[in-house]
BARO-843967 format. One record per residue (C-alpha): residue in three letters; z, x, y. Coordinates in Angstrom, 3 decimals, m for minus. Layout:
# residues N
+---------+----------+----------+----------+
| residuo |        z |        x |        y |
+---------+----------+----------+----------+
|     ALA |        Z |        X |        Y |
...
+---------+----------+----------+----------+
***
This chain:
# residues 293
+---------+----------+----------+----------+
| residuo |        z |        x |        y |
+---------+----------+----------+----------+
|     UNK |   43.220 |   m4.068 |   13.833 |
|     UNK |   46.706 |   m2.511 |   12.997 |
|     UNK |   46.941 |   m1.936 |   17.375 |
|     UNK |   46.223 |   m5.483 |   17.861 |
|     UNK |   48.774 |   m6.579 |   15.118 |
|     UNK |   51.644 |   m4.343 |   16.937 |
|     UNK |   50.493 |   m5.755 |   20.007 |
|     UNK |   51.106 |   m9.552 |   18.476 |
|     UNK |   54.085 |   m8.562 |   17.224 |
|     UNK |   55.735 |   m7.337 |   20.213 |
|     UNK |   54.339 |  m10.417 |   22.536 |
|     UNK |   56.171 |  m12.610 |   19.795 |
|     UNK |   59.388 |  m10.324 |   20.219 |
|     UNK |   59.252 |  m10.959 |   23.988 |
|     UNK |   58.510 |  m14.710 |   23.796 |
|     UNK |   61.873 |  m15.157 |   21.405 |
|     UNK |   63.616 |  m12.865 |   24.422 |
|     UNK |   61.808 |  m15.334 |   26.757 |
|     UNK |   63.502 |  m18.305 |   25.302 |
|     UNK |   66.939 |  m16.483 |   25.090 |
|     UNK |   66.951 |  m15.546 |   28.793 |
|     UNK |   65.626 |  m19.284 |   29.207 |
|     UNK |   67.748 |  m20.913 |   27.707 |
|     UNK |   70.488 |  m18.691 |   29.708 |
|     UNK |   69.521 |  m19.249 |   32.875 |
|     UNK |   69.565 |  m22.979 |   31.868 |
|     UNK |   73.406 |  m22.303 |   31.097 |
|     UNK |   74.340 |  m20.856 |   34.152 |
|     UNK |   72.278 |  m23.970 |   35.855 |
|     UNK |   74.307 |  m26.732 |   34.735 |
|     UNK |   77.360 |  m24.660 |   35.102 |
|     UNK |   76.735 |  m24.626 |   38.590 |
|     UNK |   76.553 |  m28.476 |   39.113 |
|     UNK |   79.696 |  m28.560 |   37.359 |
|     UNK |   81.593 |  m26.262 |   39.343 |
|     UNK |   79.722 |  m27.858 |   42.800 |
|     UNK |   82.190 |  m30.932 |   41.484 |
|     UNK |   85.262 |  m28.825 |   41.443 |
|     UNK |   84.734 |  m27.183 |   44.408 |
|     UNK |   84.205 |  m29.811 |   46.622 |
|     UNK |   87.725 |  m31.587 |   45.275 |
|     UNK |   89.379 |  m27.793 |   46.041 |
|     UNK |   87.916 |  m27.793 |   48.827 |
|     UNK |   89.750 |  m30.810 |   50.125 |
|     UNK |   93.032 |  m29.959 |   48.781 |
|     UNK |   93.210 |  m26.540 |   50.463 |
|     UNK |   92.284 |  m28.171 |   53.857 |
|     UNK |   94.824 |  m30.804 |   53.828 |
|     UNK |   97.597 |  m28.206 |   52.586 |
|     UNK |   96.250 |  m25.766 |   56.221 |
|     UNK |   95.615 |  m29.269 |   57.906 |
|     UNK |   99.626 |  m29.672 |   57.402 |
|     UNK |  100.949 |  m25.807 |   58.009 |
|     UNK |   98.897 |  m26.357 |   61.561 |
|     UNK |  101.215 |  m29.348 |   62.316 |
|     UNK |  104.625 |  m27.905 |   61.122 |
|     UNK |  104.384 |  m24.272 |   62.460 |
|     UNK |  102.423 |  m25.931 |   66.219 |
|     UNK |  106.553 |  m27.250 |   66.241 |
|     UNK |  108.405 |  m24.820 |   64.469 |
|     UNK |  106.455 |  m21.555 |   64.580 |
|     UNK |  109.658 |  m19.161 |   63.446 |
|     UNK |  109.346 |  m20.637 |   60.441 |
|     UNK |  107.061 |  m18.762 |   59.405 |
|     UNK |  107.183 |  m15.580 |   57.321 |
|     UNK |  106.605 |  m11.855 |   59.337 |
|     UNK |  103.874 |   m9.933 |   57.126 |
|     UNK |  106.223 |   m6.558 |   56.491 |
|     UNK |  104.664 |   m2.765 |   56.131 |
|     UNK |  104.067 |   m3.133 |   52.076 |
|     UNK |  101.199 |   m1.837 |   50.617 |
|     UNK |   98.246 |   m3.908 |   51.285 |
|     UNK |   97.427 |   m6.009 |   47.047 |
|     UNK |   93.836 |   m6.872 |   46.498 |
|     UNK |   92.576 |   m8.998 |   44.118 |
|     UNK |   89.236 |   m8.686 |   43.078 |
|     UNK |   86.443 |  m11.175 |   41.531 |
|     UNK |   84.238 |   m9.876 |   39.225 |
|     UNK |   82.170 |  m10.943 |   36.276 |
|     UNK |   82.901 |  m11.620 |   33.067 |
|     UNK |   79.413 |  m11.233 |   31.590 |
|     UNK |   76.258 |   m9.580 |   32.374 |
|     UNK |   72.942 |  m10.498 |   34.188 |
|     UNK |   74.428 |  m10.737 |   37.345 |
|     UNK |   72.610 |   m7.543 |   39.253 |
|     UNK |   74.722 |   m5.213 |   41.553 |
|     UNK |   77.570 |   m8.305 |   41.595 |
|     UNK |   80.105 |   m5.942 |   40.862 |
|     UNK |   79.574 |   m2.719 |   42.598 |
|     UNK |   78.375 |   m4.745 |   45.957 |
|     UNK |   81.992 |   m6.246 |   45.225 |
|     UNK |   83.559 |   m2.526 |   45.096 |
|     UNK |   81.217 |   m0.919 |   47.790 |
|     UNK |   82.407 |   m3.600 |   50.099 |
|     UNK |   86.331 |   m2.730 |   49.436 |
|     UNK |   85.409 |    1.013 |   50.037 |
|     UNK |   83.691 |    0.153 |   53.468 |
|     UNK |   86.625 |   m2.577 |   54.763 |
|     UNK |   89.327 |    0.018 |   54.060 |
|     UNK |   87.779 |    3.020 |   55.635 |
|     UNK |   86.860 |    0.551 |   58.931 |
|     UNK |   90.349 |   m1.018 |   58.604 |
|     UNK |   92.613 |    1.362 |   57.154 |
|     UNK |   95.443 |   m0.215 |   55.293 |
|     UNK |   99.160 |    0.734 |   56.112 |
|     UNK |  100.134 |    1.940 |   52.474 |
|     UNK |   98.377 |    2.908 |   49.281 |
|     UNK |   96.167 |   m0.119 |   48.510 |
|     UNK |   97.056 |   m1.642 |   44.718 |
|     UNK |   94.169 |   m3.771 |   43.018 |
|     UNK |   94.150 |   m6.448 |   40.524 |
|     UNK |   90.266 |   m6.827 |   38.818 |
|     UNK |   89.162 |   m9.881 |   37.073 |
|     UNK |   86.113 |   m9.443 |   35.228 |
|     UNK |   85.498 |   m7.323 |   32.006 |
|     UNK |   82.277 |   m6.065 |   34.022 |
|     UNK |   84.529 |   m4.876 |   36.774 |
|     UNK |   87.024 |   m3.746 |   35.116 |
|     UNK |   84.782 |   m1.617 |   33.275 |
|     UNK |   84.360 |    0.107 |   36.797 |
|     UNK |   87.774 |    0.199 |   37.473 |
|     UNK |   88.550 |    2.175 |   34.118 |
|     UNK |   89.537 |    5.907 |   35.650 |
|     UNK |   90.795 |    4.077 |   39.108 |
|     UNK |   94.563 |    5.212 |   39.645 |
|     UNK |   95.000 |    1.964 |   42.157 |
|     UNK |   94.875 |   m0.759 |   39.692 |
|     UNK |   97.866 |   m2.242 |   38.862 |
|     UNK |   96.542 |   m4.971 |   36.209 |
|     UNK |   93.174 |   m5.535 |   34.958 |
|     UNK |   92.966 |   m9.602 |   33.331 |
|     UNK |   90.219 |  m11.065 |   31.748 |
|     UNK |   87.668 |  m13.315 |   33.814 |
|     UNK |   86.151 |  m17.026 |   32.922 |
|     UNK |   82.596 |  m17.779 |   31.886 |
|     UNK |   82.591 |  m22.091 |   32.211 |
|     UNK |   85.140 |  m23.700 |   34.493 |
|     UNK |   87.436 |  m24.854 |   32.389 |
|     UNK |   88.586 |  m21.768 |   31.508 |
|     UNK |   89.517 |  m21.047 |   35.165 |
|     UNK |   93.471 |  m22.127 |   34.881 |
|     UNK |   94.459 |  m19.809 |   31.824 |
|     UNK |   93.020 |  m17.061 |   34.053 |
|     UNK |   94.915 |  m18.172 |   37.071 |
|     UNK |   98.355 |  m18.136 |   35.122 |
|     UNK |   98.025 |  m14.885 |   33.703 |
|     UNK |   97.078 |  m13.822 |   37.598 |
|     UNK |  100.102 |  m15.625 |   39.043 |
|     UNK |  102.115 |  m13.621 |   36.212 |
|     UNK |  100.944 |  m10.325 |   37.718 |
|     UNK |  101.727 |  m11.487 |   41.072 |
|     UNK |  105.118 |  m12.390 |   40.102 |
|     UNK |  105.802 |   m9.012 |   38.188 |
|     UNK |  104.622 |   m7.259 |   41.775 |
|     UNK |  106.925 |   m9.281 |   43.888 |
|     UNK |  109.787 |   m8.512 |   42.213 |
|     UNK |  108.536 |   m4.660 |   42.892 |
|     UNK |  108.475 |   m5.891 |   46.990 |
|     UNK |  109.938 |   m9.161 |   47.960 |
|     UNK |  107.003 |  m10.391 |   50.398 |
|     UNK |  102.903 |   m9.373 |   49.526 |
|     UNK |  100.479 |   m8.117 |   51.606 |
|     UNK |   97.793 |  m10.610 |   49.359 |
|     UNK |   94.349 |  m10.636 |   50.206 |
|     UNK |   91.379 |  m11.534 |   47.485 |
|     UNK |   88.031 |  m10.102 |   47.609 |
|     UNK |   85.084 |  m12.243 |   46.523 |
|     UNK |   81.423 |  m12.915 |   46.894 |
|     UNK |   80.951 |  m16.338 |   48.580 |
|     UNK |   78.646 |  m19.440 |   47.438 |
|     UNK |   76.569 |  m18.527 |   50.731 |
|     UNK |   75.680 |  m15.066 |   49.174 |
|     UNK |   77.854 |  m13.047 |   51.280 |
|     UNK |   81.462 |  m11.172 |   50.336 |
|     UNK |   84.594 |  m12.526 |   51.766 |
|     UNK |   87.677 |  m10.979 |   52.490 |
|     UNK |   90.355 |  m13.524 |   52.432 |
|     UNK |   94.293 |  m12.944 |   53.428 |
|     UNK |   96.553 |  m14.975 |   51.241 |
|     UNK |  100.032 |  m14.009 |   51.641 |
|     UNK |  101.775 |  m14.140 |   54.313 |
|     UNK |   99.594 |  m17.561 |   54.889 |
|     UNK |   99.328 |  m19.456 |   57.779 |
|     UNK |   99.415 |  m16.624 |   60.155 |
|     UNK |   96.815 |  m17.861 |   62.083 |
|     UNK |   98.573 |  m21.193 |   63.517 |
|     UNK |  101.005 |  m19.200 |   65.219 |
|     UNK |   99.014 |  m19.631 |   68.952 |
|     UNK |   97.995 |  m23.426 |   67.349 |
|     UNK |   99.444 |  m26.453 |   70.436 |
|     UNK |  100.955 |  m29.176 |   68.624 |
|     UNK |   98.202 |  m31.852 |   68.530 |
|     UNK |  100.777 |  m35.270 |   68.181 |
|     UNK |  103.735 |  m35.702 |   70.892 |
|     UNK |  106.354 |  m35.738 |   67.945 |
|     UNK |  107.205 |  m33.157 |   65.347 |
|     UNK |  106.782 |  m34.594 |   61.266 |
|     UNK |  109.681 |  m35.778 |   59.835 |
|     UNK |  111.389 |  m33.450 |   57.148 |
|     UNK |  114.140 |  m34.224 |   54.913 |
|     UNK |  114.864 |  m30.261 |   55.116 |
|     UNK |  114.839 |  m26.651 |   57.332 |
|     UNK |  111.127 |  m26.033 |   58.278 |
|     UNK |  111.481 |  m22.865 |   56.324 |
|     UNK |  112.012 |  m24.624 |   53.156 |
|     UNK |  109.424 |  m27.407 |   53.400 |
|     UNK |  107.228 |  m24.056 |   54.400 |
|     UNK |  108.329 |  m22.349 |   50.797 |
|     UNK |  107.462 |  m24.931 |   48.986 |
|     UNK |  104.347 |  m25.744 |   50.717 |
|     UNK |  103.545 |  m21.797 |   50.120 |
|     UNK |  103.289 |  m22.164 |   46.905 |
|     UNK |  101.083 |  m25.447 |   46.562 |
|     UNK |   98.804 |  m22.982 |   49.311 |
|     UNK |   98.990 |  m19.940 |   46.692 |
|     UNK |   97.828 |  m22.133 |   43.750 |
|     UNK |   95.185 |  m24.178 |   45.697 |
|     UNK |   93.346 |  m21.151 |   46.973 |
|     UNK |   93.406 |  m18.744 |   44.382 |
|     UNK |   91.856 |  m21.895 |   42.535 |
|     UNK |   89.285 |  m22.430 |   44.898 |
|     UNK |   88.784 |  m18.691 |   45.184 |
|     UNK |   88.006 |  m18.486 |   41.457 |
|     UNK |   85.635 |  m21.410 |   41.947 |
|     UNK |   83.599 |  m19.830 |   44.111 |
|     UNK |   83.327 |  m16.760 |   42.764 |
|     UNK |   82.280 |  m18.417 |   39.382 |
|     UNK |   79.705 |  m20.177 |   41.390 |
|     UNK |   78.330 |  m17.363 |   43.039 |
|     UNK |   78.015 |  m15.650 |   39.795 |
|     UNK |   75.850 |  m18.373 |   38.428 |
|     UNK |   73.420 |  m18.714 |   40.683 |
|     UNK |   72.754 |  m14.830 |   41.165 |
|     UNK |   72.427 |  m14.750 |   37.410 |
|     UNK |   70.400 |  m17.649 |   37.573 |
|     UNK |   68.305 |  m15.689 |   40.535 |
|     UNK |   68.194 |  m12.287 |   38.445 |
|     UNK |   67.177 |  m14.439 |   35.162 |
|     UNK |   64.617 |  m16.211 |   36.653 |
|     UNK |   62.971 |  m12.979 |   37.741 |
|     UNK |   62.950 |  m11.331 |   34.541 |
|     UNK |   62.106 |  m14.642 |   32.643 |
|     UNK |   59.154 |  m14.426 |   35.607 |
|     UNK |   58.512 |  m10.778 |   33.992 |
|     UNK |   58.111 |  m11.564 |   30.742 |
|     UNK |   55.201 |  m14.368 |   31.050 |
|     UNK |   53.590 |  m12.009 |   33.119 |
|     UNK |   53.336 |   m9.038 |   30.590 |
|     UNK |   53.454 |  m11.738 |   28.059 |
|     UNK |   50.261 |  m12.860 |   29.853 |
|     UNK |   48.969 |   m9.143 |   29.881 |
|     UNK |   49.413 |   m8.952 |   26.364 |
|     UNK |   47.464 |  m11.899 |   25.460 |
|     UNK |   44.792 |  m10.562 |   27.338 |
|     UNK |   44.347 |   m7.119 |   25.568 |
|     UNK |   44.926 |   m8.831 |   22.245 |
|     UNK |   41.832 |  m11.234 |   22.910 |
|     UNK |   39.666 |   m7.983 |   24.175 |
|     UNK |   40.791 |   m5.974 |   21.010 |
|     UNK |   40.022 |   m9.091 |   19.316 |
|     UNK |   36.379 |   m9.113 |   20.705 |
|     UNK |   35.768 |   m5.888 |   19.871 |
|     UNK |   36.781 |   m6.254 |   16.192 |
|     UNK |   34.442 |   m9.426 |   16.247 |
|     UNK |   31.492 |   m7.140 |   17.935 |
|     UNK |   32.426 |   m4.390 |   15.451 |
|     UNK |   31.423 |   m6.542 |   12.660 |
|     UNK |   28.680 |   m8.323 |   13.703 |
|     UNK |   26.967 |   m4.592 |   14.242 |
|     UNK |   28.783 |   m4.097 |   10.750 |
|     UNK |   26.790 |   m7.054 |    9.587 |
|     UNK |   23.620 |   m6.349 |   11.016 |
|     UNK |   23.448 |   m2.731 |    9.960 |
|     UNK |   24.185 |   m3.926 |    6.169 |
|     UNK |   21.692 |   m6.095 |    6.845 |
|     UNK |   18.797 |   m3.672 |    8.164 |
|     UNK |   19.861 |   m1.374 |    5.413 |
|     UNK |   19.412 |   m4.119 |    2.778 |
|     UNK |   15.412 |   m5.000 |    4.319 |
|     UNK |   14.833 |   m1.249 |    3.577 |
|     UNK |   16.120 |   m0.636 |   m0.022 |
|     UNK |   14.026 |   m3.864 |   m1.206 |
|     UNK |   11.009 |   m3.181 |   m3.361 |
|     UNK |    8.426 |   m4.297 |   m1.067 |
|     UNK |    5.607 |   m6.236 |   m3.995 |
|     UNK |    1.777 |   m5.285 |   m4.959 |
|     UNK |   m0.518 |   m7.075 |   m3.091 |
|     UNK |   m2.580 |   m9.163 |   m5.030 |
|     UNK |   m6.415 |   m9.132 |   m5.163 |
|     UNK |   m8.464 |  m11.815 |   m5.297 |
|     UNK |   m9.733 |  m13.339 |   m8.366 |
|     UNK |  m12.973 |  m13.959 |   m9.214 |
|     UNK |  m13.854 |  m17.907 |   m8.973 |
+---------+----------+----------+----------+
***
C-alpha cells in the first residue's frame, strides 16, 4: 500500500507541475496576440521610413553615408526567461557559422540581450555590454533606451557603426539584419516619379534625421519579433512537456489502479482464508438420536 501511496503522491506533484506549465504556456499565448498587434503597426512604420530613403537616395544617392573599415557591432536577441529550448545557443551557433563564412574586417564586438544569453556570454572577451531583456511587450522601450545608450557610448569610441542585429525571426528561422550604415541597398534603386521630393534642407540632413527615426523603428520592430518568436517556441516546447506529463500522468494512474487491484485481491484471499480457518476451529455438535415416540 505504502508503493501505491508514493505513487499518488508523485502523480499529484506532477498534475500541480501540469497546471504551472499550463497555465505558462497560456501566458506566452496571449502574449503573442498582443505583440501580433504591435508588430503589424512596426511593421508599417519601418516600410514607409525605407519606402522614403528609396525615393530620396534614387535622386540624390551621395547622400548617403560610406560604411568605413570599423569593427563589425552585433547585437544579439536572446531570452529573458527559460523554456525556450536551444533559442539561445541556435542564436550563438549561427553568429559562429556567419563569421567564419563571412569573415568580418575587424574584431567583432557584441551587445547580448537576454539574461539566458548573457549567461552564455559570461567568459566571452567580445562583449562590450550585456542589458537585460523583456518578458511582456510593454517592457520593450526601457530595454531599447538602455540599448540606444550603449550604442551611443560606442559611437563616440568610432564615429560611424558597422550595426547589424542578430535575431530569430517569427517564421522560425535566424536573421541577420544590417542596421547602420542603412539604406545601402537603394544605391542601384531608378527614381520611380519624374521629380525629386521637395526638401526644406541638404539631402544629407533630411537623411540624418531620417537615420535616426530608421534606427529607432527597427531596433523596435527587431525586439518585437524576437519577443514573438520566443513565445511561440516556448509555447511549442511547453506544450510538449505539458503533452509529457498527461502521458506519464496517465501511466501512473494505470499502475496505481493495478496495485490497487491487487490490494483488493489480496484481501479478499485475506478474507476467505480467515474465513476457511474460522469453519475449521468451530466445534462441530453431537448428533442427536432419535427419541423414542
Amino acid at each position: 500500500m505504502s508503493r501505491r501511496r508514493n505513487l499518488e503522491r508523485h502523480r499529484e506533484n506532477l498534475a500541480e507541475i501540469r497546471d504551472i506549465m499550463n497555465s505558462m504556456k497560456t501566458l506566452a499565448y496571449m502574449e503573442t496576440r498582443k505583440l501580433a498587434r504591435f508588430l503589424d503597426s512596426q511593421h508599417a512604420v519601418v516600410r514607409n521610413i525605407e519606402e522614403v530613403a528609396a525615393d530620396l537616395i534614387s535622386f540624390y544617392p551621395q547622400s548617403t553615408a560610406t560604411a568605413k573599415a570599423a569593427s563589425p557591432v552585433y547585437i544579439l536577441i536572446g531570452t529573458q526567461r527559460g523554456f525556450c529550448g536551444d533559442f539561445n545557443h541556435s542564436l550563438l551557433h549561427h553568429l559562429e557559422a556567419s563569421m567564419q563564412q563571412h569573415p568580418p574586417g575587424g574584431a567583432p564586438v557584441l551587445i547580448g540581450i537576454g539574461h539566458r544569453l548573457c549567461s552564455l556570454l559570461e567568459n566571452d572577451a567580445r562583449v562590450a555590454a550585456t542589458i537585460e531583456n523583456a518578458s511582456v511587450a510593454e517592457e520593450v522601450t526601457s530595454v531599447l533606451g538602455r540599448l540606444v545608450n550603449e550604442l551611443s557610448a560606442l559611437q563616440e569610441q568610432n564615429r560611424m557603426l558597422n550595426l547589424y542585429g542578430l535575431y530569430h525571426g517569427v517564421e522560425g528561422g535566424i536573421v541577420m539584419q544590417k542596421i547602420l550604415p542603412p539604406f545601402q541597398q537603394y544605391l542601384q534603386k531608378q527614381p520611380l516619379f519624374p521629380y525629386p521630393p521637395a526638401l526644406n534642407e541638404t539631402p544629407q540632413q533630411f537623411l540624418v534625421k531620417l537615420t535616426d527615426h530608421y534606427l529607432f523603428a527597427v531596433l523596435h520592430e527587431m525586439l518585437y519579433t524576437s519577443l514573438m518568436a520566443e513565445n511561440h517556441q516556448r509555447m511549442t516546447h511547453l506544450d510538449g512537456a505539458v503533452k509529457h506529463l498527461d502521458d506519464e500522468s496517465t501511466e501512473l494512474a494505470r499502475r496505481c489502479n493495478a496495485m490497487r487491484q491487487e490490494e483488493i485481491i489480496e484481501e479478499i484471499e485475506v478474507i476467505l482464508l480467515s474465513a476457511a480457518n474460522l469453519d475449521q476451529d468451530r466445534p462441530r455438535r453431537p448428533e442427536q438420536k432419535p427419541g423414542r415416540v
